[in-house]
N, C-alpha and C positions, 0 to 999 in steps of 0.2 A: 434717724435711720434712713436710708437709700432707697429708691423705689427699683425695683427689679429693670425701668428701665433704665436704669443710671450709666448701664456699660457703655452707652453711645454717646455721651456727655462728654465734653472736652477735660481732659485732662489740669488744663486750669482754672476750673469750678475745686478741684481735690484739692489739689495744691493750694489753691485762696481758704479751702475753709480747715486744711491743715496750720497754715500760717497763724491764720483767726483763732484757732480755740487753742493752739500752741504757744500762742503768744496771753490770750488770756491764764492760762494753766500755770506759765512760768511767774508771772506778774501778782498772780494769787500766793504763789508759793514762796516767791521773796520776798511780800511786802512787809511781812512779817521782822525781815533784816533793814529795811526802808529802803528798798532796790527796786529796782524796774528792770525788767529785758533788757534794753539796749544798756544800762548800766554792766550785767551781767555779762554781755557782748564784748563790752569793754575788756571790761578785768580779764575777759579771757584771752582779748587781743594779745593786753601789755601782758599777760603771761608767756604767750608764745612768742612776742617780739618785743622785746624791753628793748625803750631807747630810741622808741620811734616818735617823731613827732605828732601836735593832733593834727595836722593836715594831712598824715598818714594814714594816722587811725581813720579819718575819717573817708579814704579812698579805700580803707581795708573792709568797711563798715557799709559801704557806701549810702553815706550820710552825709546830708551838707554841714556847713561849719556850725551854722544855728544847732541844727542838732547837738552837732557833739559838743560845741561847747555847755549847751543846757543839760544833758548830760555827766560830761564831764566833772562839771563845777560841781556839785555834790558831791563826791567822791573824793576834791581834791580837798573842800571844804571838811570832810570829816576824817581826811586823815590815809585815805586807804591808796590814795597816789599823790606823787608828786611830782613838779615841775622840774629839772635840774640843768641849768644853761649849758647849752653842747661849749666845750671848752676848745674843742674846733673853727666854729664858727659859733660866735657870739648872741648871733642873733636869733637860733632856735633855742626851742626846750626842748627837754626830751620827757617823754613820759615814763615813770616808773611805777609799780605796785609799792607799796612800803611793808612794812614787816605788819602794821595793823591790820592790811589789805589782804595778805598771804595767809592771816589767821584767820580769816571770813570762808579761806578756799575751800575747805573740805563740806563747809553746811552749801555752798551753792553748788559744789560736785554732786553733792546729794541729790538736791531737788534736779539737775540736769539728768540726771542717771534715773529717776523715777519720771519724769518727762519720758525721756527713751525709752522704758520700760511699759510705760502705758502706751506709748507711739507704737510698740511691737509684740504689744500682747495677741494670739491669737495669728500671729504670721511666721511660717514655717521660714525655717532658714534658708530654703530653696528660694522663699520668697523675695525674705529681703534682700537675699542677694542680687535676684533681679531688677528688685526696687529700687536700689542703692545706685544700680550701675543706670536703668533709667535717669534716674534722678542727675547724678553726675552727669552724665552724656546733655539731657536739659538744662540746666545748670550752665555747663561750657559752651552753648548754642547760644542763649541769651547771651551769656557775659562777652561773647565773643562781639555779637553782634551791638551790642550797647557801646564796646570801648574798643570795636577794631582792631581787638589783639585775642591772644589765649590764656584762658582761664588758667591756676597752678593749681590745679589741685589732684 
């Protein structure tokens, strides 16, 4: 619980301990599937952009190679992606979800959806939608200034 004077507290105090028990929330809630976040992260990458390599993923994630590949490798190890040489150029992979992977999607839609769901319990729509557009607008401020360009979102 917040102490009343919490309104004068910087803004990234919320956001670190949203992150913090967001990320434990999720990780509770897949380990059940033998998944962690950034695993989850994944799957949902190569959902939305199949075919990209992991050096991709990993600029999409922004996570270094160590990361994603120790990530990665579980996933590919039990089936849910795979590797498939660009027939363009020889020397990437490409990442793919596999049909094993795609039958996992609808239990981690779940737990994400019940994530969001506890994230917005008790805040009016007015709310989040200023929350949202905050959020976004910081979001593109950092990302801008970390990588010298603009955020797509």
């Amino acid at each position: 619980m917040m102490s009343s004077g919490s309104r004068n507290q910087s803004p990234m105090l919320f956001i670190s301990l949203i992150e913090k028990y967001l990320n434990y929330f999720i990780n509770q809630e897949v380990a059940p599937l033998n998944f962690n976040r950034v695993q989850v992260e994944i799957l949902g990458t190569l959902h939305f952009h199949p075919g990209i390599t992991q050096n991709e993923l990993g600029h999409y994630l922004l996570l270094d190679k160590i990361a994603v590949t120790k990530n990665l490798k579980p996933l590919l190890d039990r089936g849910y992606v795979q590797k498939v040489r660009d027939q363009e150029d020889r020397r990437f992979k490409k990442l793919y979800i596999t049909s094993r992977g795609y039958s996992i999607g609808g239990e981690i839609k779940k737990v994400l959806q019940r994530a969001n769901t506890v994230l917005l319990q008790d805040i009016t729509p007015c709310e989040q939608e200023q929350g949202q557009t905050f959020l976004q607008k910081a979001a593109r401020n950092i990302y801008r200034e970390v990588h010298d360009e603009e955020l797509k979102c």
